[in-house]
C-alpha positions as CSV (number, residue, x, y, z in Angstrom):
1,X,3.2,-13.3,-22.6
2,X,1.8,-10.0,-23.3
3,X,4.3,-6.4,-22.9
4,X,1.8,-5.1,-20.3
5,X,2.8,-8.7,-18.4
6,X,6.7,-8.3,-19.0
7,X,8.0,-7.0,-15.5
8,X,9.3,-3.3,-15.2
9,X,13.2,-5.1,-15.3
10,X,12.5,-7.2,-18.2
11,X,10.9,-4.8,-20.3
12,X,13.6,-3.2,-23.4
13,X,12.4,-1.0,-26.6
14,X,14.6,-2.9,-28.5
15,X,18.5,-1.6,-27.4
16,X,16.9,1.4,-25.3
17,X,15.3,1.0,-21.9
18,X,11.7,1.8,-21.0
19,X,10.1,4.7,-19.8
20,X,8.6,2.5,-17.2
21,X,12.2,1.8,-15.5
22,X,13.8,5.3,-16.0
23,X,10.6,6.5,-14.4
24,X,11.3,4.2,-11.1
25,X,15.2,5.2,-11.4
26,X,14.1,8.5,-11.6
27,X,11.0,8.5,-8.8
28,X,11.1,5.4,-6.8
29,X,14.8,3.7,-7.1
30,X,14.3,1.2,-4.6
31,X,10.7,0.1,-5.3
32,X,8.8,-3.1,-3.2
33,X,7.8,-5.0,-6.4
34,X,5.3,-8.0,-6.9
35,X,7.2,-10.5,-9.5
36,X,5.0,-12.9,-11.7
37,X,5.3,-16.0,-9.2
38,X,4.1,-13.8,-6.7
39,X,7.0,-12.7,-4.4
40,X,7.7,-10.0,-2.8
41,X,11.4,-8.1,-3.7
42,X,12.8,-4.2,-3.4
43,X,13.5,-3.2,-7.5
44,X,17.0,-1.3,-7.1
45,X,17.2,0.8,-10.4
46,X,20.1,3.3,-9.6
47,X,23.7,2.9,-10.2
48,X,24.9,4.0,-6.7
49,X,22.4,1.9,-4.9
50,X,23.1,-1.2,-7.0
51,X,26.7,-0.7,-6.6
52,X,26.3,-0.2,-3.2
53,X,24.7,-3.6,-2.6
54,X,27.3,-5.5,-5.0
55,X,30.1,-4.1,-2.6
56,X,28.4,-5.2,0.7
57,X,27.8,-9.0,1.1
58,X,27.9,-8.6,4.3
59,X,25.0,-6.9,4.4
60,X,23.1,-8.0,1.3
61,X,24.1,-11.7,1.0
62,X,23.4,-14.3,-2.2
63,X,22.6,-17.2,0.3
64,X,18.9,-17.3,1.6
65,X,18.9,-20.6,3.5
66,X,17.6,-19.9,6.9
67,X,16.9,-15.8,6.8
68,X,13.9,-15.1,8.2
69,X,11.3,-12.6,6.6
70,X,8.7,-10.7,8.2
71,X,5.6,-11.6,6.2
72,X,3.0,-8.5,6.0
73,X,1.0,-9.8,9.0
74,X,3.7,-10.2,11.3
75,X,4.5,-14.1,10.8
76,X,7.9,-15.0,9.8
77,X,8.5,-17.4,6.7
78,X,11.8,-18.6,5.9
79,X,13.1,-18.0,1.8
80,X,13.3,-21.8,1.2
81,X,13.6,-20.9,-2.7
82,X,16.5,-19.4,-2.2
83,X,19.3,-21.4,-1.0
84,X,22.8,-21.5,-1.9
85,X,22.7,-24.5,-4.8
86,X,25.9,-26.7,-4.6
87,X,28.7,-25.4,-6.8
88,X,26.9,-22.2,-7.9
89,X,29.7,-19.6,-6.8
90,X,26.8,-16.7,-7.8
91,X,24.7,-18.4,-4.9
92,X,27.7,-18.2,-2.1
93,X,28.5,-16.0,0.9
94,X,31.8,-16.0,2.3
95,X,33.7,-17.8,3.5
96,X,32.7,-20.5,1.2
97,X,32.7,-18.7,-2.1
98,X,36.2,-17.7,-1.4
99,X,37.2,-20.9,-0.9
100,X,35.4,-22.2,-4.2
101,X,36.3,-19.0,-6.0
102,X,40.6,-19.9,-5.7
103,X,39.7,-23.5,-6.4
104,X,37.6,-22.4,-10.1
105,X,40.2,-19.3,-10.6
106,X,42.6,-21.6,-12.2
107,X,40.8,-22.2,-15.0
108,X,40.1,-18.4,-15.8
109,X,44.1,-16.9,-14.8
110,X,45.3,-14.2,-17.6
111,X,47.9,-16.8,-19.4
112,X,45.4,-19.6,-19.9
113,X,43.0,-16.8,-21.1
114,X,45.9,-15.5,-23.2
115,X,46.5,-19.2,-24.5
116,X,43.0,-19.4,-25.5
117,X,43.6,-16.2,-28.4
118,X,44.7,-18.0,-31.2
119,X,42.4,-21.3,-30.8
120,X,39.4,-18.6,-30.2
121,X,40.4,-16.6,-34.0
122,X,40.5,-20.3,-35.8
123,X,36.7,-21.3,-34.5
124,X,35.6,-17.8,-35.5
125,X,37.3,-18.2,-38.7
126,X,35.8,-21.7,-39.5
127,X,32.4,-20.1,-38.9
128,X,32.8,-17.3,-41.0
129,X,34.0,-19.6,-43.9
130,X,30.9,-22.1,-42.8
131,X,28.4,-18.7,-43.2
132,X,29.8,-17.9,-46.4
133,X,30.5,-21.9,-48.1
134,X,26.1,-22.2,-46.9
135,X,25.4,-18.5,-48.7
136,X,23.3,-15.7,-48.0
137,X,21.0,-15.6,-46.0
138,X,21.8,-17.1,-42.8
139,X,21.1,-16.8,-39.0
140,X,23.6,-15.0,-37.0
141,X,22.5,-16.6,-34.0
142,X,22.9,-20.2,-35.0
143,X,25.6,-19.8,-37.6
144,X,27.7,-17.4,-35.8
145,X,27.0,-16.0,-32.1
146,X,26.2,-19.7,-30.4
147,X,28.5,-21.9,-31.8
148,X,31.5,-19.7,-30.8
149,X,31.3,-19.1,-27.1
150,X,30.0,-22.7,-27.3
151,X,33.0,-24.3,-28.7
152,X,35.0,-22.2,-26.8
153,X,33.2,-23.2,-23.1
154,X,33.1,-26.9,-24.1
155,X,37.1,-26.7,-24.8
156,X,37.9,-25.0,-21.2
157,X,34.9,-27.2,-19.5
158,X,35.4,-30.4,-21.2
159,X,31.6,-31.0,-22.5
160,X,31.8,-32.6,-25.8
161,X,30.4,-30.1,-28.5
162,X,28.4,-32.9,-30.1
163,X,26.3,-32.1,-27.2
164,X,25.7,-28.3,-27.4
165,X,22.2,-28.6,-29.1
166,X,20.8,-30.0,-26.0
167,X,22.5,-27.6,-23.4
168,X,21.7,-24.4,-25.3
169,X,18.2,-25.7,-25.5
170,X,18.0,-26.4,-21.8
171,X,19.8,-22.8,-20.9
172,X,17.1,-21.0,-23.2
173,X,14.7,-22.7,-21.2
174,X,15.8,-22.5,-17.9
175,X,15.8,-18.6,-18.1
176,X,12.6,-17.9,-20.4
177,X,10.0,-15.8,-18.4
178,X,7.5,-16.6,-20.8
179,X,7.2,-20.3,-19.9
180,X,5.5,-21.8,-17.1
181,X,8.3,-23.1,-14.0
182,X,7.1,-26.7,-13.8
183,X,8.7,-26.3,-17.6
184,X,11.8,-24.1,-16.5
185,X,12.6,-26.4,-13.6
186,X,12.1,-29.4,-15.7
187,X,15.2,-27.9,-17.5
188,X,17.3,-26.8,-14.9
189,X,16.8,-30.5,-13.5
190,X,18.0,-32.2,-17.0
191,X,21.0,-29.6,-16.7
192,X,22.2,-31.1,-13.5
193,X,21.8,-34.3,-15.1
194,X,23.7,-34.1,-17.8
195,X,26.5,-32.3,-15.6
196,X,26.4,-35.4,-13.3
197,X,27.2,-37.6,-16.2
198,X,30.2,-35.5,-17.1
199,X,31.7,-35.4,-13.6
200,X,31.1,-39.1,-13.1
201,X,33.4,-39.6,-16.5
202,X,36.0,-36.7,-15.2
203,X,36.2,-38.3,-11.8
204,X,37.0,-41.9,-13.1
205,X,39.8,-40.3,-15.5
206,X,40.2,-36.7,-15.7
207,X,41.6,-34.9,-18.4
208,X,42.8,-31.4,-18.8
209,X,40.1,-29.3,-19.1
210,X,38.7,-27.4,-15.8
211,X,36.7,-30.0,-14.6
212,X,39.7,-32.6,-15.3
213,X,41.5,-29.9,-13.1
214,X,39.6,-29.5,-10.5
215,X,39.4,-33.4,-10.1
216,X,42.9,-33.6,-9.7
217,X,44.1,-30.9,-8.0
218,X,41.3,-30.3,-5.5
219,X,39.7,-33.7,-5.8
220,X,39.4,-34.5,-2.0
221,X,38.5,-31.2,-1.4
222,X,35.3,-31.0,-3.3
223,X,32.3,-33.4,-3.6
224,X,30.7,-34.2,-6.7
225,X,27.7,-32.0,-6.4
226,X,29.9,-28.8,-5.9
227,X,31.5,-30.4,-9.6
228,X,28.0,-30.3,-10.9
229,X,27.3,-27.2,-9.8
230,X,30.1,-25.6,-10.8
231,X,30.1,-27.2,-14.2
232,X,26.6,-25.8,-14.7
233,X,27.0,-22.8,-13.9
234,X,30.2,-22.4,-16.1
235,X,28.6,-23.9,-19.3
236,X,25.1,-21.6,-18.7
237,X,27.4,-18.6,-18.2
238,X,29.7,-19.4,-20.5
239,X,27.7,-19.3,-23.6
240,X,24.5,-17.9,-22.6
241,X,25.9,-14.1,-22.0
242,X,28.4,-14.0,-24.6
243,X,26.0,-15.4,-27.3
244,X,23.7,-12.9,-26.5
245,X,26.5,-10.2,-26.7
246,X,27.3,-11.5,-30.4
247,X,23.8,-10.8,-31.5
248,X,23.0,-8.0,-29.9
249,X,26.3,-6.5,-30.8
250,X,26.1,-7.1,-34.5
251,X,22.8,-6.1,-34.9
252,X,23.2,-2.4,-33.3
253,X,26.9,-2.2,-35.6
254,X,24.6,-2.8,-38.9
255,X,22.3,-0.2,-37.8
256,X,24.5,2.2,-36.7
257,X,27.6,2.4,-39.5
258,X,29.8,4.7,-37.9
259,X,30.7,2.2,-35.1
260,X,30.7,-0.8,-37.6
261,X,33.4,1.3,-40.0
262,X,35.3,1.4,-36.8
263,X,35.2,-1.6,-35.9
264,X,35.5,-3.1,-39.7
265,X,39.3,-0.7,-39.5
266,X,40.3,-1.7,-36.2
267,X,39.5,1.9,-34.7
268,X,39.0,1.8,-30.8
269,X,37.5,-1.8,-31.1
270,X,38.2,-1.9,-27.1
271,X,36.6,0.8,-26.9
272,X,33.2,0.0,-28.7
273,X,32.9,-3.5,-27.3
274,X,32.9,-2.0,-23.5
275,X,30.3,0.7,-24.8
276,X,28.4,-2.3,-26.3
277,X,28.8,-4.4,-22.9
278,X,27.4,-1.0,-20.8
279,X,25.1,0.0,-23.5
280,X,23.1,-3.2,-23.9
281,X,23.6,-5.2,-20.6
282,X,22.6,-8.5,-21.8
283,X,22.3,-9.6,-17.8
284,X,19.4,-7.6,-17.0
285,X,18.7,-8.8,-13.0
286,X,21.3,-10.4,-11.0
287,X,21.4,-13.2,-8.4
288,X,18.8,-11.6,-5.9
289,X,20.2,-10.8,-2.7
290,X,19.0,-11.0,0.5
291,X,19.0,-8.8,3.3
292,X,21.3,-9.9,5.9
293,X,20.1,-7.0,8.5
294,X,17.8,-4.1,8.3
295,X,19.5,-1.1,6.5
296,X,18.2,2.0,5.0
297,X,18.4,2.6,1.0
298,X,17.3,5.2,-0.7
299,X,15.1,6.2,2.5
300,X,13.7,2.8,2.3
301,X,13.8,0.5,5.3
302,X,15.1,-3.0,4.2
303,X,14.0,-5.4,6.6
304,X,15.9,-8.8,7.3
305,X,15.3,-11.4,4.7
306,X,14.0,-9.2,2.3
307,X,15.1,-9.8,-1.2
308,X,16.6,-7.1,-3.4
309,X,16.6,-7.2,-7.1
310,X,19.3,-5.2,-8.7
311,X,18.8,-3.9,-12.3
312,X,22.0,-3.6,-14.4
313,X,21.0,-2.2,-17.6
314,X,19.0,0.4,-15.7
315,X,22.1,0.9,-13.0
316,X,24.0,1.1,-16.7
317,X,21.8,3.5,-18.0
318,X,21.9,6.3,-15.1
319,X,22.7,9.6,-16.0
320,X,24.0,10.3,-12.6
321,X,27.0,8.2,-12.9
322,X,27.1,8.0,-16.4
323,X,26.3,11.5,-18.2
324,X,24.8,11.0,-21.5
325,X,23.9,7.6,-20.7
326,X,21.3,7.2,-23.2
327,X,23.6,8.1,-25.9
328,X,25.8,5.3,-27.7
329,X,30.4,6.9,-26.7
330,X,32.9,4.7,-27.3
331,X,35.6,7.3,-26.1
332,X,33.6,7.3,-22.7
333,X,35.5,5.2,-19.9
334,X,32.2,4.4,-17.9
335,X,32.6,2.2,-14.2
336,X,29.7,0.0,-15.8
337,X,28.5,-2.9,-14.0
338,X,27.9,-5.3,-17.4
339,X,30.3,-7.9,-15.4
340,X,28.8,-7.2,-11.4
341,X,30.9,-5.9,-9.2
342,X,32.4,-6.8,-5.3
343,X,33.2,-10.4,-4.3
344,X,30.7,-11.8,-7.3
345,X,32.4,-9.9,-10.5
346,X,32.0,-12.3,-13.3
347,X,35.2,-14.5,-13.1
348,X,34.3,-15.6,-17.3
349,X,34.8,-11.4,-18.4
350,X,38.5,-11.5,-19.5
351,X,37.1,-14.5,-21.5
352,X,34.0,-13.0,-22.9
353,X,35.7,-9.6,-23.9
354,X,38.5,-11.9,-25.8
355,X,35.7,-13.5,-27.6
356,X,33.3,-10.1,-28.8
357,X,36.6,-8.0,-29.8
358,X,37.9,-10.8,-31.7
359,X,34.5,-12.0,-33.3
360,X,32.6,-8.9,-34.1
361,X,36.0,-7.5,-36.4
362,X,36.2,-10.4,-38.1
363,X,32.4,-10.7,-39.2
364,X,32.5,-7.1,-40.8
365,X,35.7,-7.9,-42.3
366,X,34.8,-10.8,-43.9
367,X,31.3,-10.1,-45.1
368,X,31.2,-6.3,-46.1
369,X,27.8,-5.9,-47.3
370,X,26.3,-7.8,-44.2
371,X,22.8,-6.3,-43.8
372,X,19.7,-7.5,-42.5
373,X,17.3,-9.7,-44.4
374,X,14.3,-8.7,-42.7
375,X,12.6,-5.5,-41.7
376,X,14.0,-3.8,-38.6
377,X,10.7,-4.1,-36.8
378,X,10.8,-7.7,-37.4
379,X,13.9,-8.9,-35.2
380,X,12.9,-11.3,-32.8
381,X,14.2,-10.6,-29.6
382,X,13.5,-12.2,-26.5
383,X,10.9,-10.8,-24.4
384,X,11.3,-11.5,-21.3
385,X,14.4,-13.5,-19.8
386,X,17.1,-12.8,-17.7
387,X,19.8,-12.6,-20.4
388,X,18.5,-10.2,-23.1
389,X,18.8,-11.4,-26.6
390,X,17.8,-12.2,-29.8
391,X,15.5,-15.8,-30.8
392,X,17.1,-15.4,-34.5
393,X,18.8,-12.7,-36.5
394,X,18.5,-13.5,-40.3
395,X,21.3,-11.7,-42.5
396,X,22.1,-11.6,-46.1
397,X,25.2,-10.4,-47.9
């Protein structure tokens, strides 16, 4: 896929944004876009307006089944690609994502989180002394920012690590714009799969883990395709965001040393990771909502059934809610929207944040002379996919 392909909201310049989106933030923040399969969606690009539309699921709902749209020559069409898919809290409207939201909750309350501290610092540490036993050089990406929010999903989940080639694989697929969607679906459908596999074991004799949990606590309450969706979506968001976090994260510390030195003596590390989680917004669109009623946005009417796609690292990146948003503060106590916001705030950010602030200290402090082992220009990112990120980040020490 060419740059000049990449859509406006997928598009980075490395950690900045383009001029292409500030452009639309700037000029036309709520912009009726044409997306690569060929639908029709309002680009929301603004901080306010994507905020806005986060707070309101009663007007901007997650759940397309049965909304009609007005097509442009007056016919009405239904978004049938849109539904709510079983188990997927990010796809629910109330009152049923309440209901599924208490039920998952348990899994991600502040003591278990808390509980979690101590296991989390032993993986991190049995990767650092994996990186350095192998020697220089090494990817960060497979030695270091996948295997630990892996481990650390498949422990609260329940999925046996063995298994984490095939699921990271899949996820990467799923969510690569690049790739054609008989190929991406093809993925999604082997996720669901292997999920159904997993419930079918947790069902017959669950354990302690969240989907053991759920099983026995709430076992006649939900079905097994709610399990399979919420397992999915738990193990993609899990890994996927955090990993991505990890990779990012290291590689703008290396090439900016006055925020690595910080981190390396403990200095504010809360406060770099939550500039790092604002300033690089790994999840770069959201679930697209749809328009439960006509409303006006940004003197834009919004018709019923049309779907809105909300830009976070552009919402991130707005100067009028965040001054000097371009500009890499620490001290700077931002309202960002890394996480969401409303009904849908990511249930997993407790977790994640646990996970960055203990791994990304530990890294510098262990290897001092990290650096990278190829040319800046020559990091691989991903081009264009939903969760922003690097394909490999090769280091040397």
């Amino acid at each position: 896929m060419s740059a000049s392909s990449v859509p406006a909201h997928f598009q980075r310049d490395r950690f900045a944004l383009t001029d292409e989106i500030t452009k639309l933030r700037s000029e036309e923040p709520v912009k009726y876009v044409t997306l690569p399969s060929g639908a029709k969606a309002w680009l929301v690009t603004r901080h306010e307006h994507v905020r806005y539309i986060l707070s309101n699921p009663e007007i901007f709902g997650n759940d397309g089944r049965g909304t009609p749209h007005i097509m442009g020559d007056g016919s009405i069409s239904v978004l049938s690609n849109t539904p709510a898919r079983d188990g997927d809290l990010t796809t629910y409207d109330p009152p049923d994502h309440g209901r599924l939201r208490r039920m998952i909750s348990t899994g991600f309350t502040a003591r278990r989180i808390q509980l979690l501290q101590t296991w989390i610092e032993g993986i991190v540490a049995n990767c650092l002394s994996a990186m350095e036993k192998d020697g220089p050089p090494a990817d960060l990406v497979q030695s270091f920012a996948l295997p630990i929010p892996s481990m650390v999903i498949c422990e609260l989940l329940g999925v046996p690590y063995a298994d984490r080639d095939g699921f990271q694989r899949r996820s990467v697929t799923r969510f690569d714009g690049t790739l054609t969607m008989d190929v991406r679906t093809a993925a999604y459908d082997a996720s669901l799969k292997y999920m159904a596999e997993l419930v079918l074991r947790q069902r017959a004799d669950p354990d302690e883990s969240l989907l053991g949990t759920l099983v026995r606590e709430y076992g006649d309450q939900i079905d097994d395709r709610e399990l399979i969706g919420i397992g999915d979506l738990i193990l993609l968001g899990g890994h996927e965001t955090t990993a991505n976090m990890l990779g990012l994260g290291t590689l703008f510390l290396l090439e900016n040393s006055r925020y690595a030195e910080m981190v390396r003596n403990g200095e504010n590390v809360e406060g770099v990771v939550e500039e790092l989680l604002r300033y690089l917004s790994v999840v770069q669109i959201g679930v697209p909502r749809i328009a439960r009623k006509d409303a006006i946005l940004a003197d834009q009417h919004i018709r019923r059934g049309d779907r809105l796609l909300c830009s976070f690292p552009s919402a991130n990146h707005d100067d009028a809610k965040i001054p000097g948003a371009s500009v890499f503060d620490p001290t700077r106590r931002a309202a960002h929207l890394a996480f969401g916001h409303g009904i849908h705030y990511c249930i997993g950010a407790p977790l994640a944040r646990m996970e960055i602030k203990i791994a990304l200290p530990a890294l510098l402090n262990r290897f001092p002379g990290l650096r990278l082992d190829v040319a800046p220009e020559a990091v691989d990112f991903r081009p264009s996919s939903v969760f922003y990120g690097l394909r490999s980040l090769p280091l040397t020490w």
